[in-house]
BAFI-3210 file (N, C-alpha, C; in Angstrom, 3 decimals, decimal comma, padded with zeros to 6 digits):
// residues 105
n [1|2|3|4|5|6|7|8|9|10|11|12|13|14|15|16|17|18|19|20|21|22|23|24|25|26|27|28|29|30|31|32|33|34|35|36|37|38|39|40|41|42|43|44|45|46|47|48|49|50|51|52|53|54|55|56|57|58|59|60|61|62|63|64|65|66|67|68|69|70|71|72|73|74|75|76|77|78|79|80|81|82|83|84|85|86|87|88|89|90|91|92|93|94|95|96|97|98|99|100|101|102|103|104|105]
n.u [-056,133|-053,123|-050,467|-049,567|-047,894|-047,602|-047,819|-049,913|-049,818|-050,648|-049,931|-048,909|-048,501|-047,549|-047,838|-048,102|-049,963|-050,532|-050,891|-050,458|-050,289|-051,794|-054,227|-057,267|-059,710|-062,585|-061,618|-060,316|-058,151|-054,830|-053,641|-051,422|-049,831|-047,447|-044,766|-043,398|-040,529|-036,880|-036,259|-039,179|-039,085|-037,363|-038,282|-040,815|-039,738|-038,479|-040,696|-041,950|-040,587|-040,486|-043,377|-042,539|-042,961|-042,613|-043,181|-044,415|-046,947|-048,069|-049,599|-049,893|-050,447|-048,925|-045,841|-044,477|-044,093|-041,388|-039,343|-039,861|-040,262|-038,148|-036,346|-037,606|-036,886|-034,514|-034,175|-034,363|-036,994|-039,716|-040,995|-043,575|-045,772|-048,785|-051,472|-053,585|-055,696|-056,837|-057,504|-059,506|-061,765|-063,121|-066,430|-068,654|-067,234|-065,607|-064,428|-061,260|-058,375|-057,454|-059,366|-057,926|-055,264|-056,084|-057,030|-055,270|-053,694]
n.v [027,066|028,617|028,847|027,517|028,172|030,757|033,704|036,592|040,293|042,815|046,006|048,600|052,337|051,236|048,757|045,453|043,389|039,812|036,939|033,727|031,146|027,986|027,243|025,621|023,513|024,733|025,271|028,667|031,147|031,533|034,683|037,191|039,838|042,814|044,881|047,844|048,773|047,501|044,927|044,301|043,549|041,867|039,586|039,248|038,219|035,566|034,246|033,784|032,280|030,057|029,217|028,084|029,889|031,001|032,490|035,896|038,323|042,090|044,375|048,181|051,171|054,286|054,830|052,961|049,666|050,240|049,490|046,806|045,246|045,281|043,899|041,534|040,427|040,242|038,458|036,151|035,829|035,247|037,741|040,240|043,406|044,621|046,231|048,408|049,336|047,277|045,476|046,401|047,081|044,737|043,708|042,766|041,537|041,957|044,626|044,715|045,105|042,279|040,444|041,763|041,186|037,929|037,979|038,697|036,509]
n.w [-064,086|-064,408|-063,900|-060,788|-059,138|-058,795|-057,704|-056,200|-055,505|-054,096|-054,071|-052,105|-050,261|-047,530|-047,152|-048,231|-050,177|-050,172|-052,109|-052,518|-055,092|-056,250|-055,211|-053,400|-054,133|-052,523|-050,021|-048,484|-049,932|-049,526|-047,652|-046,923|-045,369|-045,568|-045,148|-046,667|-045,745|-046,429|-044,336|-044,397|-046,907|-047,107|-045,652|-046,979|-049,895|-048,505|-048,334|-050,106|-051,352|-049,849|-049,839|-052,510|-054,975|-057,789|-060,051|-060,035|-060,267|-059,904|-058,692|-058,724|-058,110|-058,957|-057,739|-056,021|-056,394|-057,701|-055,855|-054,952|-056,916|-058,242|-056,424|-056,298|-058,347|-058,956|-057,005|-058,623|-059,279|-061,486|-062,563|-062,874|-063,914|-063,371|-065,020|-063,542|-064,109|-066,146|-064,224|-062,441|-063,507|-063,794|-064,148|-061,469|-059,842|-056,557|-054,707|-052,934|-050,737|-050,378|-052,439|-054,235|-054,177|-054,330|-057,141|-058,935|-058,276]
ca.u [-054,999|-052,072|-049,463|-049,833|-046,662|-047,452|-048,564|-050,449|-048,869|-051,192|-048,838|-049,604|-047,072|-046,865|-048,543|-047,806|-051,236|-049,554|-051,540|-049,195|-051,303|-051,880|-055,453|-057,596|-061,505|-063,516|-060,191|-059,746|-056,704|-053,980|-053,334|-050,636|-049,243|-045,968|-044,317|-042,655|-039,152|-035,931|-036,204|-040,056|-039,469|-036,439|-039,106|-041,535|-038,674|-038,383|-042,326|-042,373|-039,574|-041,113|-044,597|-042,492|-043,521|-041,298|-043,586|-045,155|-047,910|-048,291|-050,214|-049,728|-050,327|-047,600|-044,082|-044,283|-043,902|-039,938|-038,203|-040,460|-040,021|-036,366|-035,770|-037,794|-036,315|-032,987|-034,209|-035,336|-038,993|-040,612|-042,009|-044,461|-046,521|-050,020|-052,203|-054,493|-057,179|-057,752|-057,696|-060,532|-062,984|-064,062|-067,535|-068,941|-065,757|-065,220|-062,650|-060,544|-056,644|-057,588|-059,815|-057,251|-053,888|-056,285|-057,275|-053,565|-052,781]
ca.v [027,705|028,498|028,737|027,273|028,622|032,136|035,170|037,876|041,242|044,299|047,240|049,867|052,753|050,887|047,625|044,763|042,206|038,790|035,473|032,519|030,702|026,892|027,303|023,870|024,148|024,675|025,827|029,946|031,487|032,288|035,978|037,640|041,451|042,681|046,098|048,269|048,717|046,512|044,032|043,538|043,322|040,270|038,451|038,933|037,077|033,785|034,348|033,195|031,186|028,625|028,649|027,564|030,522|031,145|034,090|036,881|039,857|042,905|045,832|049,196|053,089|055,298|054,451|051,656|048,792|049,581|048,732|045,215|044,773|045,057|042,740|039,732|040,450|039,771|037,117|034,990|036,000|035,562|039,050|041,206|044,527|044,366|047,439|048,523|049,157|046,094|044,398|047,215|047,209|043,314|043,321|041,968|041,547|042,600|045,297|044,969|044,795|040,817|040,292|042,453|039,960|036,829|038,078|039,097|035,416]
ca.w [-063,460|-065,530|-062,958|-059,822|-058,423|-059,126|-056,977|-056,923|-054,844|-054,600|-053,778|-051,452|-049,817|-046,375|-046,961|-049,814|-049,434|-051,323|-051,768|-053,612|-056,059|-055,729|-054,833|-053,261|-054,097|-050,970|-049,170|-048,351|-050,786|-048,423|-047,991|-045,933|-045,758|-045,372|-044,845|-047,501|-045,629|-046,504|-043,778|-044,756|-048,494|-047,484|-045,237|-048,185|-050,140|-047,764|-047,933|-051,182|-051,377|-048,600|-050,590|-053,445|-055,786|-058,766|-060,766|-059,152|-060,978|-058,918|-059,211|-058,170|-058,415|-058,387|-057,992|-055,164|-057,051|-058,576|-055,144|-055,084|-058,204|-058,454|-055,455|-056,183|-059,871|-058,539|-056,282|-059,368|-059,522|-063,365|-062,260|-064,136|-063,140|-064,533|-065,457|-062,719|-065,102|-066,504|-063,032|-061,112|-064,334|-063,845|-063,349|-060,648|-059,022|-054,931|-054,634|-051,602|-050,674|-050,531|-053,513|-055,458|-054,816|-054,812|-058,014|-059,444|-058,377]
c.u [-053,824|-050,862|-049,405|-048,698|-046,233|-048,404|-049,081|-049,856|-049,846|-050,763|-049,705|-048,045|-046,391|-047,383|-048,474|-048,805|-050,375|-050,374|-050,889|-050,511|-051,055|-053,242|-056,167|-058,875|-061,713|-062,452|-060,282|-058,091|-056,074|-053,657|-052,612|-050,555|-048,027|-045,875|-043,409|-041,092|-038,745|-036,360|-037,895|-040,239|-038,622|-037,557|-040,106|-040,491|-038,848|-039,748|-042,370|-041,688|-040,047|-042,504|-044,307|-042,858|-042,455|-041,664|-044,387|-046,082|-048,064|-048,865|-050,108|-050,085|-048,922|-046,466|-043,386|-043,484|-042,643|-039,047|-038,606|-040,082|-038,638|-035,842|-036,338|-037,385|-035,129|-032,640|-034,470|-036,121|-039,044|-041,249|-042,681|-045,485|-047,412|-050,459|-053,374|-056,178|-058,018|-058,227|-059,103|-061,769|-063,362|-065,362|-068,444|-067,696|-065,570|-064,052|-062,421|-059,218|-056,783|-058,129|-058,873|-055,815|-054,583|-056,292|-056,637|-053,496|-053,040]
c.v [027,634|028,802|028,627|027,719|030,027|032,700|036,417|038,865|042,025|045,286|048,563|050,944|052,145|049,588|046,853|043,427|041,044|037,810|034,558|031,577|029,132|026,511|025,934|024,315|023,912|024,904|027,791|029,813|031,828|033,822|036,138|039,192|041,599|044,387|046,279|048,391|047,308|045,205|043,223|042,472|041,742|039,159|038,001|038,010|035,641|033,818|033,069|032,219|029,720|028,223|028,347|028,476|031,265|032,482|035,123|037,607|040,583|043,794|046,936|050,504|054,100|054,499|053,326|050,455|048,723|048,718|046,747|044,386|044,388|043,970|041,450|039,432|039,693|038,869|035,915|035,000|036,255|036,868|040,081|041,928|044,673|045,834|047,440|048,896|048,341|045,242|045,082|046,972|046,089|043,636|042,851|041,240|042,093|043,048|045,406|044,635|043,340|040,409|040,719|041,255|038,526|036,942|037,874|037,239|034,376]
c.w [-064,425|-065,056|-061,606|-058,734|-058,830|-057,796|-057,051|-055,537|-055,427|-053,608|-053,210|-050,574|-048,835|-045,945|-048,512|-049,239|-050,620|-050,919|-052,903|-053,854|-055,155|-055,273|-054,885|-053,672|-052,629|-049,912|-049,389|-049,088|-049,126|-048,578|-046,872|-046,279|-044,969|-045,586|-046,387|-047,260|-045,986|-045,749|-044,027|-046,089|-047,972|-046,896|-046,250|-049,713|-049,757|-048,007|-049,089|-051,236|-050,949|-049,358|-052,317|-054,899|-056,588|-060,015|-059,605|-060,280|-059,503|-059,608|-058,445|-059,163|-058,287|-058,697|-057,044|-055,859|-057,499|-057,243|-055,139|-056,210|-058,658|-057,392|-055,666|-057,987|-059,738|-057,788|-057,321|-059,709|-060,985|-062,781|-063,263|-062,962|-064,336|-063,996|-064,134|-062,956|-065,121|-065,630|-062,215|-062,088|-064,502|-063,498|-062,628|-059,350|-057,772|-055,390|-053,189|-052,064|-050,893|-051,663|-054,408|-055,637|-054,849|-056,324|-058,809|-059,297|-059,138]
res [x|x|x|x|x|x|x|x|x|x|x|x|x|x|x|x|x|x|x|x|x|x|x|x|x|x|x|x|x|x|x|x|x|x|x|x|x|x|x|x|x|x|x|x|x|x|x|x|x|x|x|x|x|x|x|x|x|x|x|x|x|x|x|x|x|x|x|x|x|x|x|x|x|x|x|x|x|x|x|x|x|x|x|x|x|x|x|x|x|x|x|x|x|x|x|x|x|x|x|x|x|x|x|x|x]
***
């Protein structure tokens, strides 16, 4: 693990899936989801805040990703937006909304 106080965020138009790193063996990752409006993005804020998470990676299509991006930018967040490429072409890898931000995290 190379940051245990990082998250992964996989970006969608009306749904943001987020699981905050820290991972136990033999324990389920935590995963939550959260809404794209204002008042979701601030709860997605305290989200992190409370699980202690100080970087984020996100991935997205399109153009989702600048309002997220700009708010947990300005909240503090080490934030970075990874390539959606390099993250779908693992092989052997489950693709889902969940597999995709455990993955990111």
């Amino acid at each position: 693990m190379l940051n245990p106080n990082a998250a992964g965020l996989d970006l969608h138009k009306e749904e943001i899936w987020v699981c905050p790193g820290g991972f136990q063996d033999n324990h389920e990752p935590e995963v939550k989801t959260f809404g794209t409006l204002t008042g979701e993005l601030r709860k997605l804020v305290a989200y992190l805040k409370e699980k202690k998470v100080t970087a984020v990676a996100m991935e997205a299509t399109g153009i989702y990703w600048i309002p997220v991006f700009e708010m947990l930018k300005n909240e503090g967040f080490d934030t970075c937006l990874v390539n959606a490429r390099n993250i779908k072409g693992v092989k052997g890898r489950p693709k889902s909304d969940y597999a995709d931000c455990v993955w990111i995290s």
